[in-house]
N, C-alpha and C positions, 0 to 999 in steps of 0.2 A: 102411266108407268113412272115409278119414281127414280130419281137417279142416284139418288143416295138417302138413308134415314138416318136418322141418330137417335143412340138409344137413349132415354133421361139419364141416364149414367154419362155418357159422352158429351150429350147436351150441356148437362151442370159441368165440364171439364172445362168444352169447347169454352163457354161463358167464363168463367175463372180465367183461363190462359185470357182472353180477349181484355178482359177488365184491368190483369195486371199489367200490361203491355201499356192499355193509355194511362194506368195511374202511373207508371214510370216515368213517361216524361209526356208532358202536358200544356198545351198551349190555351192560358187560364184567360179570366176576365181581366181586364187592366181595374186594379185596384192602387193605392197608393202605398209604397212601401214603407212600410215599418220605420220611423225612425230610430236610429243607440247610438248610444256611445261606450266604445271599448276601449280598455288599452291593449297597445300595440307590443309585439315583439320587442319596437326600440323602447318602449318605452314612453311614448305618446302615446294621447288618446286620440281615439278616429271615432269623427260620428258621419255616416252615412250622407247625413245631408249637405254635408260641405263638398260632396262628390257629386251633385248634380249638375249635369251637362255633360255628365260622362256617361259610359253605356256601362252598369257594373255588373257579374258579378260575383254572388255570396254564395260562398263554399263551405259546406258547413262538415267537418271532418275530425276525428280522432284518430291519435296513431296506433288503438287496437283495431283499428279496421282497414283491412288487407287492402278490397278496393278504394280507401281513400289512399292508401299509399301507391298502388298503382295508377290512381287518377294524379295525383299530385304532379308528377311530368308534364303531363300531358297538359297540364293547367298551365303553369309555368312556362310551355312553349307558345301556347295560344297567348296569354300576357306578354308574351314577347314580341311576337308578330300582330298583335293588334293596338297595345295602346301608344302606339303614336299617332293613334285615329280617333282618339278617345275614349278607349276603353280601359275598365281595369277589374282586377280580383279581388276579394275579400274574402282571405282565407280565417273561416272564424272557428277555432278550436273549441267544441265542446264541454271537457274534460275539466273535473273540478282543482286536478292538482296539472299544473301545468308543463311541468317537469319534464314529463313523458313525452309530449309535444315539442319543447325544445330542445330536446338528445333525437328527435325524428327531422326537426329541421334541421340540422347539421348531417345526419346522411343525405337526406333533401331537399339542400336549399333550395329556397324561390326564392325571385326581387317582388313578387307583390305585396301588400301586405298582410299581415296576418294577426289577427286579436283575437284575446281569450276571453270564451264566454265561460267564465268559473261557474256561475251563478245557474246558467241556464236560461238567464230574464230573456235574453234573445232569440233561442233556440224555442221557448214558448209563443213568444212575440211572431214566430214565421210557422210555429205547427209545424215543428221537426219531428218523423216518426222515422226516420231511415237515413243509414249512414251509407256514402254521405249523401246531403240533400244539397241540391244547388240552385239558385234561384237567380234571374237575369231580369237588370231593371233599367229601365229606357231611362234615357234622357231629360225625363219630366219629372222622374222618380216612381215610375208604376211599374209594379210587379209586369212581364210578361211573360216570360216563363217559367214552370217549376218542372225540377227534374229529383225521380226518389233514388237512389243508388247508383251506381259507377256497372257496367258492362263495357268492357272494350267494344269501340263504336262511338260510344254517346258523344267521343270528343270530336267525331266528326257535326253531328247533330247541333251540340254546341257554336262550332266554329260558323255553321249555317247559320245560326239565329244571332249570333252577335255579329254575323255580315247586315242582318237584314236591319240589324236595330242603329248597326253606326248610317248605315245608307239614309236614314227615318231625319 
């Protein structure tokens, strides 16, 4: 007696919903992160690897995208309550004119920091297909996880993984 069947139609659905779920947020191989250098809001440049020994991370976001403005809080509060443990953000702006970005931090401020990828060179450099994409990198500088868009929740998710990586 079976207990339930699915029909190839449901099958191929059930499979899709399943798939997009782990590709959303993803606990990868440790690989090594990407090294850049960007400039910053203020106005420095920030490269990546002068952050090592800290848990960071990289928020990759434009301010046409709804849920990057809804995650931006939530980033912000988690950078607050975490890096005096050693953690921090890298909010890195997409967007080739940057303009638009800085009329959204001043509704928005953060204290983390934040640089712009005009170019894109970075946003290739991490295989950015999804706003925004956020990626967390241990303390040795290896990728461990990637996350593809913002759903209310994830910051829960996050706050878990940067407990486990400052605890490491």
């Amino acid at each position: 007696m079976k207990l339930f069947s699915l029909t190839p139609r449901l099958y191929v659905i059930a499979l899709i919903v399943m798939l997009a779920s782990v590709a959303a947020t993803a606990d990868i191989k440790q690989a090594a992160a990407p090294d850049f250098t960007l400039k910053s809001a203020s106005g420095e440049n920030l490269r990546l690897s002068e952050l090592r020994g800290e848990v960071v991370m990289i928020n990759f976001w434009a301010s046409w995208c709804g849920p990057c403005r809804q995650e931006m809080p939530l980033l912000e509060e988690l950078y607050n309550q975490y890096s005096p443990m050693g953690f921090t953000i890298v909010g890195v702006n997409v967007e080739e004119d940057s303009s638009k970005a800085r009329e959204m931090l001043k509704d928005i401020p953060v204290n983390f920091p934040v640089v712009f990828d005009n170019k894109s060179t970075v946003s290739r450099l991490y295989d950015v297909v999804a706003m925004p994409s956020t990626v967390l990198v241990d303390r040795d500088g290896n990728i461990r996880y990637l996350h593809r868009g913002y759903k209310p929740g994830y910051e829960e998710t996050y706050q878990q993984q940067v407990r486990a990586l400052i605890r490491e």
